[in-house]
N, C-alpha and C positions, 0 to 999 in steps of 0.2 A: 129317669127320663120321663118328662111327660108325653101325652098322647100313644101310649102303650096301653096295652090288653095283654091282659094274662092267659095265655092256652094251657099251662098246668106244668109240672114239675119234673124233672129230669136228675135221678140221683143227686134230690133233695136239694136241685137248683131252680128256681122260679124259670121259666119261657116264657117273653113278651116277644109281641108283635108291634112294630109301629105301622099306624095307621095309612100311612104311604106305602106299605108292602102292598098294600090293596092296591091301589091304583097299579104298579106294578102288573099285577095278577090280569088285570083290567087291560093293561094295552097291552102284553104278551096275549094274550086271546083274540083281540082285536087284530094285531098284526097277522098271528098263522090263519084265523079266520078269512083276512085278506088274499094271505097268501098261496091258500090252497082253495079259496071256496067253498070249504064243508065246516059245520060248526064244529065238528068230530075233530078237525085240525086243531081250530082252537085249542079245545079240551085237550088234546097231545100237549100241546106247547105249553097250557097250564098247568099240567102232570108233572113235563120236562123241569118248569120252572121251581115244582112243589119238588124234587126230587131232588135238585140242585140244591135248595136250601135245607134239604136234609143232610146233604152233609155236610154244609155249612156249619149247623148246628152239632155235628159231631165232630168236627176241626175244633168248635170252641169247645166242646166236652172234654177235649182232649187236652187242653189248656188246664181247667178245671180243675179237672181229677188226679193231672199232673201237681197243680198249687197244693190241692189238699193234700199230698203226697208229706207236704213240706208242711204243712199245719196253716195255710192261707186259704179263707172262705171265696166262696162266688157268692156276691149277692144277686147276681142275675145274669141271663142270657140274654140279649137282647138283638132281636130279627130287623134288618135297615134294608130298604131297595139297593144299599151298597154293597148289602153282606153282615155278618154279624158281627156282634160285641160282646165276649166274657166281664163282667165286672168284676174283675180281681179286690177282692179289699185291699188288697195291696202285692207288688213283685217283689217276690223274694230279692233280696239283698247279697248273696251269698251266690257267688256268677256262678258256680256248676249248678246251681240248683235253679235259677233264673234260665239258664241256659237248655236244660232239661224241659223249662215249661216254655219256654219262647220254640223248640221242637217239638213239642208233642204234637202240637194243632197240625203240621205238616205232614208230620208223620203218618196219623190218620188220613189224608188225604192218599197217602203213598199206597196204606194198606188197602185202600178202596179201590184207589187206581190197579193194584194188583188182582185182587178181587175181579174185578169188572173183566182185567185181563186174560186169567182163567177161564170164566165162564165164555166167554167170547171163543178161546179157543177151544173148547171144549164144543163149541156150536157152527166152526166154519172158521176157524182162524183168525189171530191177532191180527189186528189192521196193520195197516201201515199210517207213515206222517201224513200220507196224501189224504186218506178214507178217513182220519182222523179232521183234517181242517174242509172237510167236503160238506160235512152236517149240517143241511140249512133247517129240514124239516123231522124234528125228531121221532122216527114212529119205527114201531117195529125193531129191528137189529140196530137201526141208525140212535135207537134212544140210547142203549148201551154203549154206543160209539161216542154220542156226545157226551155222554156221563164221563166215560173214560177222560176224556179229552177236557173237558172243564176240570177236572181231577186233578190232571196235572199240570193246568194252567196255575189252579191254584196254589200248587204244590211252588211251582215259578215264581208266583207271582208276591207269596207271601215270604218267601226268600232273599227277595231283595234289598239288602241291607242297610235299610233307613229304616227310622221312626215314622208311624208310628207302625210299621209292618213287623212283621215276626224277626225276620233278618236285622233288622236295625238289633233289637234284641239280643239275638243271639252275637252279632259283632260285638255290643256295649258288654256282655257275659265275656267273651274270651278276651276284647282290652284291660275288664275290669283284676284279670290273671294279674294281670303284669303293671296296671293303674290303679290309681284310686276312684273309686266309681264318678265322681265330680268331673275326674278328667278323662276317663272313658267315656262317659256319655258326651261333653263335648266333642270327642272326638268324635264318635260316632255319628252326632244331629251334624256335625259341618261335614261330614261326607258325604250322608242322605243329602244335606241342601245343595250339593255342589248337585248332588244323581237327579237333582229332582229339576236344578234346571236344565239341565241335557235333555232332558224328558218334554220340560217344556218348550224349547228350543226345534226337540225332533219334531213336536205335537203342530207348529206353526208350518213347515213342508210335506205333513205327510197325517198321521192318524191325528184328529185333534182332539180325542178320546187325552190323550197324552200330556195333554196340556192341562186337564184336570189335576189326572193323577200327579201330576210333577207339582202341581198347588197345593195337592192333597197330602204328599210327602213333606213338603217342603215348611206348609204347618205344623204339621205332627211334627219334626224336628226340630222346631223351635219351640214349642211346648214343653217338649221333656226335655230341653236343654235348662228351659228355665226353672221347671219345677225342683229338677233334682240340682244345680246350681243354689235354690234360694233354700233347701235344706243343707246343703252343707254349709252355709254363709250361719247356719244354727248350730252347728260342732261347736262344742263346750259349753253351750247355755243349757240352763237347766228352767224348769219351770217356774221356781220361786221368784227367778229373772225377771219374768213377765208377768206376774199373776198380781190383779185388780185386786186391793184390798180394801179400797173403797167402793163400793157396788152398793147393788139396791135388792134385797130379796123381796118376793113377796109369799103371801101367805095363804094356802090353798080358801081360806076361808073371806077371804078381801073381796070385794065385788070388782067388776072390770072396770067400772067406770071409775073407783079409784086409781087400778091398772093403767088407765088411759091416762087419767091426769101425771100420772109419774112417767110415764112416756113420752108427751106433749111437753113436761118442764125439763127435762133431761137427754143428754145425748148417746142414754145406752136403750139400746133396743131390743137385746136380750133379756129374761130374766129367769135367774133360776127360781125353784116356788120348794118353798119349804111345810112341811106339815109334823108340826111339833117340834121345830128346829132342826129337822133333817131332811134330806133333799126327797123330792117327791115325784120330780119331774124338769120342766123347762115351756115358758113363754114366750114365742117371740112375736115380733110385730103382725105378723102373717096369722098368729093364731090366736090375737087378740082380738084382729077385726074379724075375723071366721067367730068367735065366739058372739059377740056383740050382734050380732047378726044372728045368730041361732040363737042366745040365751039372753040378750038385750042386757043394757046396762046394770040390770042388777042380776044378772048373772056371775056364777062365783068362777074366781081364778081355774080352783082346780077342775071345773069342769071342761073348760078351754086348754089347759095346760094339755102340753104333750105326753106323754108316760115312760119313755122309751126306758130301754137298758140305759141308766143314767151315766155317763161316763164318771168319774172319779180319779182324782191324779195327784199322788203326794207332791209336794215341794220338790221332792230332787230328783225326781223324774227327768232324765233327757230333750230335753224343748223341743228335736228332731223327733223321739217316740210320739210324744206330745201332739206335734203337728199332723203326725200322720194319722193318729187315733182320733181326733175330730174330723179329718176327711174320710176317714176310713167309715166311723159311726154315721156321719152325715148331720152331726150336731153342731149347732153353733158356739154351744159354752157349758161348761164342766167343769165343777167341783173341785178345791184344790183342798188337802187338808195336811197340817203339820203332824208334826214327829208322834204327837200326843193323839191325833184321832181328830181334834177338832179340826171345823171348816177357817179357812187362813185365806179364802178369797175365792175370787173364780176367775178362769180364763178362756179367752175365745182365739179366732181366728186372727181378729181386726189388732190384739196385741202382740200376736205373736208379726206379723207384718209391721207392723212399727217397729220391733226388735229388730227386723231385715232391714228396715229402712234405715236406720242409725248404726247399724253395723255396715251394710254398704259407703254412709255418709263417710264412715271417719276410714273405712279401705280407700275410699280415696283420696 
């Protein structure tokens, strides 16, 4: 995601910030500032808010550490004015174990809420519902109170069983028991959407907060209805199905301005770059003009080329593995090679989505 900053690492998981958690920061301060007349409030309410998103951050650790449980990376944590995001490389397939990580993140929230409960009694007594929704100004006993009490909102909150919340999650895990994932998650996005317009319905007589969230749901539900929809429409293709055998390499030693010209006469915009006839890396249009611009046209391919863990994918590789391995790496196109070792073509995204699209044409 762009406009992220990196605060540093967390059981070997990257922490960004996006740049609107500041602003954030900014009118929370403003506001208690207003509201009590001392900067000293402020600063509470700033605390309050840095507190809050600590455990935010430990609801998605909780996810996390859950996936890699399962052998599924985080590439990153990522901090939103809305709350945060695990980047899972991918949800487990396998509904107890989906299921397991779609609880974790709550779970932690529960343990904290207890936590907080303890200590609370331990210093004058667990509140009550009331002393729990009274918290306007957090300081002192009251910060613990509102801790608690965000705690278990969130705990509520991420229970709700839609996409793209925790609950939708855990629902799509226990239909997938008794479904097949394709038609458990249908089921699941048309429930969220139904929840989501009730929500927006409530959101128009009474909190209009609500009206978000019910757009918010009601997105996310249709997002993963399509995504996981347009992989199963990939059941029984394999990669040799799709893969470009006509393509264009180039050669870490080509200058760019040749680069460009085969860009400007052709309609592929990827390229993979080979060095000695083996793959070395990947070009695409984004890092042709980045290059051209730092190393001018007779700068060489392979200095602009990208480097990454190059993907790699025999012929009869799964088209479903497939698909998910290029969203997963964040690559555009990757290496296809036959039985024998050699390269047999390459494949992107933009082919595997024409396979969908001809596969839907003749479903219907």
């Amino acid at each position: 995601m762009t406009w992220t900053f990196r605060l540093g690492r967390i059981a070997g998981i990257d922490l960004k910030l996006h740049w609107t958690f500041l602003i954030l920061l900014g009118w929370v301060f403003l506001s208690y500032l207003s509201e009590t007349g001392e900067v000293s409030g402020g600063l509470v309410g700033v605390a309050f808010i840095l507190a809050l998103f600590g455990c935010v951050v430990l609801h998605e650790l909780g996810h996390a550490l859950a996936a890699r449980r399962y052998g599924v990376n985080t590439r990153n944590i990522i901090l939103l004015p809305i709350g945060g995001v695990a980047n899972l490389e991918r949800i487990p397939e396998e509904p107890r174990e989906e299921l397991v990580v779609a609880l974790a993140g709550p779970a932690v929230n529960v343990v904290i809420a207890a936590l907080l409960a303890v200590i609370l009694a331990a210093t004058g007594g667990i509140p009550d519902a009331e002393a729990l929704e009274s918290v306007t100004v957090p300081s002192g006993r009251n910060f613990l109170i509102g801790l608690l009490s965000v705690n278990i909102l969130l705990v509520v909150f991420n229970l709700i069983p839609a996409f793209p919340m925790d609950g939708g999650r855990v629902l799509r895990a226990l239909l997938s028991m008794k479904y097949d994932r394709a038609r458990a998650t249908h089921i699941a996005a048309r429930l969220g959407q139904v929840l989501a317009m009730v929500f927006v319905f409530l959101g128009f007589f009474g909190n209009f907060l609500l009206v978000f969230v019910g757009l918010f749901i009601y997105l996310g539900a249709g997002g993963e209805n399509r995504a996981v929809g347009q992989q199963a429409l990939l059941e029984g293709f394999r990669v040799e199905d799709a893969v470009m055998r006509q393509y264009t390499a180039l050669n870490v030693y080509e200058t760019l301005d040749h680069a460009a010209s085969i860009l400007l006469d052709g309609q592929e915009r990827d390229f993979v770059v080979l060095d000695e006839g083996e793959p070395a890396g990947i070009l695409t249009r984004d890092d042709l003009i980045r290059g051209l611009k730092e190393f001018g046209k007779h700068g060489r391919v392979g200095e602009a080329a990208r480097r990454p863990d190059l993907l790699e994918l025999s012929g009869d590789t799964p088209l479903q593995e497939a698909y998910v391995q290029l969203q997963t790496k964040q690559t555009p196109i990757c290496c296809v090679r036959d039985p024998l070792g050699r390269i047999s073509g390459v494949l992107n995204l933009e082919n595997i989505e024409e396979v969908l699209l001809l596969k839907r044409a003749l479903k219907e």
